[in-house]
C-alpha positions in Angstrom: 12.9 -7.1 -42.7 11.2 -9.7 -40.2 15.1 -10.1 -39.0 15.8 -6.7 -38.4 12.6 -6.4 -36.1 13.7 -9.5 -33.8 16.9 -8.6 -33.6 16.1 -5.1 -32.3 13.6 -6.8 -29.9 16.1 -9.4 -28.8 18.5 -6.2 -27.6 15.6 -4.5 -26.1 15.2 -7.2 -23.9 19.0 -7.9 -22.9 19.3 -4.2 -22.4 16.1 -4.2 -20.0 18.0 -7.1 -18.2 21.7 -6.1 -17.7 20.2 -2.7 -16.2 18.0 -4.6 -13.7 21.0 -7.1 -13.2 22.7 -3.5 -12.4 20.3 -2.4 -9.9 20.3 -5.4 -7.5 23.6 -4.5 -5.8 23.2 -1.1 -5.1 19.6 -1.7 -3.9 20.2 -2.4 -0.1 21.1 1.4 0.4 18.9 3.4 -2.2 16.2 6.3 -1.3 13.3 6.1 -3.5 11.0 9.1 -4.2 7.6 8.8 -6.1 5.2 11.6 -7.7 1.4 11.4 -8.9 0.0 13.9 -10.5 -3.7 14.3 -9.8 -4.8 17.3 -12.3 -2.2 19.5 -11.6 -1.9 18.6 -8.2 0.9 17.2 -7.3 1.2 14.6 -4.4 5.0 13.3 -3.5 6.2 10.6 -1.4 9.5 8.7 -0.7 11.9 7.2 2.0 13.7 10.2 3.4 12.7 13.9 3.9 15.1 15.0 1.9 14.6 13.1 -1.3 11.0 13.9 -0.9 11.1 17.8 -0.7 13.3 16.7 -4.2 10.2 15.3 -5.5 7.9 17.6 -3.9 10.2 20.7 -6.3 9.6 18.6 -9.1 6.1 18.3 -8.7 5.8 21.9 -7.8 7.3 22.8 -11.0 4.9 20.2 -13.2 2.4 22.3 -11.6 3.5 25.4 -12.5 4.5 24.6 -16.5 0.8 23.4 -16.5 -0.8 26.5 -15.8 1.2 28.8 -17.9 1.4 26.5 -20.9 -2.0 25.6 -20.4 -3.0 29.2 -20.1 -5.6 30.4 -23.4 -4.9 33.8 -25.5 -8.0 35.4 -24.8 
């Protein structure tokens, strides 16, 4: 069973390295975005406006699922 286990690990780690090999030509041109979650604040950031507001609707949404799934029967 101890082979089966490396052997998954072993393509684990190729996989996480051919998509990273992937990544470094098309990274001179690429927009990035980020989102932290505070609480259910959201709080977005990124390198253009537009790809921000992208985040910003995404956060905006998190938000919103938080409240109403979080809401309690009373």
């Amino acid at each position: 069973m101890t082979d089966i286990i490396k052997i998954g690990f072993s393509l684990i780690i190729v996989g996480f390295a051919l998509v990273f090999l992937g990544f470094i030509p098309s990274a001179r041109n690429a927009n990035f975005a980020g989102l932290v979650m505070i609480g259910p604040i959201p709080i977005a950031f990124g390198s253009s406006p537009g790809i921000t507001l992208i985040a910003m609707a995404i956060g905006l949404l998190l938000m919103f699922a938080y409240f109403m799934l979080g809401r309690k029967n009373a």
